[in-house]
C-alpha angles and dihedrals in degrees: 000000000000142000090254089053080057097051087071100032099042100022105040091228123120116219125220136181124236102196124085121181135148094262095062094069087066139081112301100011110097104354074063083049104045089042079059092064092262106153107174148015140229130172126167126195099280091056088042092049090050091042089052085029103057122058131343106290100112094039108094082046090052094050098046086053091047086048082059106047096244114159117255095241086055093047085055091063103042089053090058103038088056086068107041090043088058088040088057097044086061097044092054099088086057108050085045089060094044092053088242088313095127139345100099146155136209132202122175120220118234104301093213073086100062091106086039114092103175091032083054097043094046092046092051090050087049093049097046093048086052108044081036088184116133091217099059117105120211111224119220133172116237098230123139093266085035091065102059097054088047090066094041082052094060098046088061107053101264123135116228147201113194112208143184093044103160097160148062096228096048088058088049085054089041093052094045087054094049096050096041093044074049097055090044084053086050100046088044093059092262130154111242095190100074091061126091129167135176124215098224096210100192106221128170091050093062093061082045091057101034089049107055081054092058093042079062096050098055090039086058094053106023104184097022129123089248094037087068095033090061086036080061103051109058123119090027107086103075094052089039090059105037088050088063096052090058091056083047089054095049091050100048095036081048090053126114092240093053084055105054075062097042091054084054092056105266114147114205133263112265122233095231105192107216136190089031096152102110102242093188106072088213090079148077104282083218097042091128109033101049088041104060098039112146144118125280087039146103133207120212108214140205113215086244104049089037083055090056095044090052089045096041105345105149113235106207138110106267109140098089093032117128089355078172087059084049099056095041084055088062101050095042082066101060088040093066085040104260105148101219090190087054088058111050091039082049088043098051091052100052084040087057092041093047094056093044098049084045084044095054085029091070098037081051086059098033088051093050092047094051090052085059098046098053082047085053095056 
């Protein structure tokens, strides 16, 4: 037993890798990972474009698809649903023991979609009909456009993980459509029961953005009361407010209308901490993963970062810990003049456009390879 195996038997918190690649659907890639305590999977484009990107290992698949004149956009997808279609296949026994609990997968649609609610909502019925694994989760931005085809969604069957929540208010948005797509299953003569979703709360980008704001601030005024307040409260702001999401989460998957859902057979939807790796060298490498450790969640992590928590990762309760602290840490934002609104909404919009630029990034050099293969033969 490890400490990640802890995490879930003593934590409550399920651990997942972000991280897919063709090795690990070899000996030694994710049955290593799974012996760990690993219990689930998520991956999004920019880890997909350095996995094809990077070495040989797609190639013999690529040129077989070029061979058959298979676009490249369609190659694209058959590169990556040959993985997670192995990835799901190991992490079935799992999820059969778990009673759909863990052992899941996730895959992104296309995120040129992200501001395309019925594109999003047609390409992640299309994934889920082709892949046709339970434990597959659909992954789905929570933009604004994003939110409405998660519910829909919901309504239909799918499961879901929601992805790109920076803010407070947005999961607030992403809980409301999973309960209502919930309630129109329900009302439908759906199952609740087969559905699961996780709500993928991005964490340590929002210290890197909202310090560099404070480090402004103080710069502006050196010496100054609020100079050394914001000076202060750097590093906080990520935990702070994912630990409020988490009391969010308690009070609207407690309410009385959660559980009219949860008699039929509906599980909540899980808190998944994303973006936990520590990206400023000055703190704790395990800042937000010890931090926000609690049941009813999962953590997302990096190999790295899932290394240093097996080798000295801290089991203990943390996630609902000095809510009080948490709150004070928030207000203390808007006191010095960061504009928290300003940074999640800013946040969101260089998180869409990353995953689209790695997303036409990879087709461009899909698309160059394939010419050269096809000159080759």
């Amino acid at each position: 037993m490890t400490k990640v195996h802890d995490l879930y038997d003593i934590g409550g918190q399920s651990p997942w890798v972000d991280d897919l690649k063709r090795s690990y659907l070899s000996p030694g890639g994710l049955d290593r990972l799974l012996e760990l305590g690993v219990r689930g999977l998520t991956s999004n484009p920019t880890i997909m474009a350095k996995s094809i990107e990077a070495g040989s290992d797609y190639d013999e698949q690529f040129a077989d698809l070029v061979a058959a004149k298979t676009s490249v956009d369609d190659s694209y997808w058959e590169l990556v649903l040959h993985d997670a279609k192995g990835a799901l296949g190991l992490f079935r026994p799992l999820y059969d023991s778990s009673h759909g609990g863990d052992g899941f997968v996730s895959v992104e649609v296309s995120p040129t979609l992200a501001h395309d609610t019925a594109g999003t909502a047609a390409a992640a019925r299309a994934l889920a009909a082709r892949v046709a694994a339970p434990n597959l989760l659909v992954k789905i931005p929570a933009t604004r456009e994003g939110v409405p085809a998660i519910e829909e969604m919901i309504a239909e069957g799918h499961s879901i993980n929601v992805t790109l929540i920076f803010s407070l208010e947005r999961y607030a948005a992403v809980v409301d459509a999973y309960q209502r797509g919930l309630e129109r299953l329900v009302a439908a003569g759906g199952d609740p029961a087969g559905v699961a979703s996780v709500a993928s709360f991005f964490v340590s980008r929002v210290d890197t953005e909202i310090d560099r704001r404070l480090e402004g601030i103080a710069a502006a005024e050196p010496g100054s009361a609020r100079a050394a307040r914001a000076l202060e409260l750097r590093g906080k702001a990520a935990v702070a407010q994912a630990k409020l999401a988490y009391a969010l989460f308690r009070e609207r998957f407690g309410s009385d209308r959660f559980a009219a859902l949860k008699v039929r057979g509906a599980t909540v939807q899980r808190p998944l901490w994303a973006s936990t790796s520590t990206k400023n060298p000055a703190y704790p490498d395990l800042l937000y993963v010890d931090s926000l450790v609690g049941p009813d969640t999962v953590d997302t992590m990096p190999p790295q970062t899932l290394a240093s928590f097996a080798d000295h990762g801290v089991v203990a309760r943390t996630v609902d810990a000095d809510l009080d602290g948490a709150r004070a840490t928030i207000a203390g934002l808007g006191e010095v003049g960061v504009d928290l609104a300003d940074v999640t909404e800013q946040l969101e919009v260089e998180g869409v456009a990353s995953f689209a630029k790695s997303f036409e990034e990879l087709l461009a050099s899909l698309g160059q390879k394939a010419v050269a293969l096809g000159a080759a033969r």
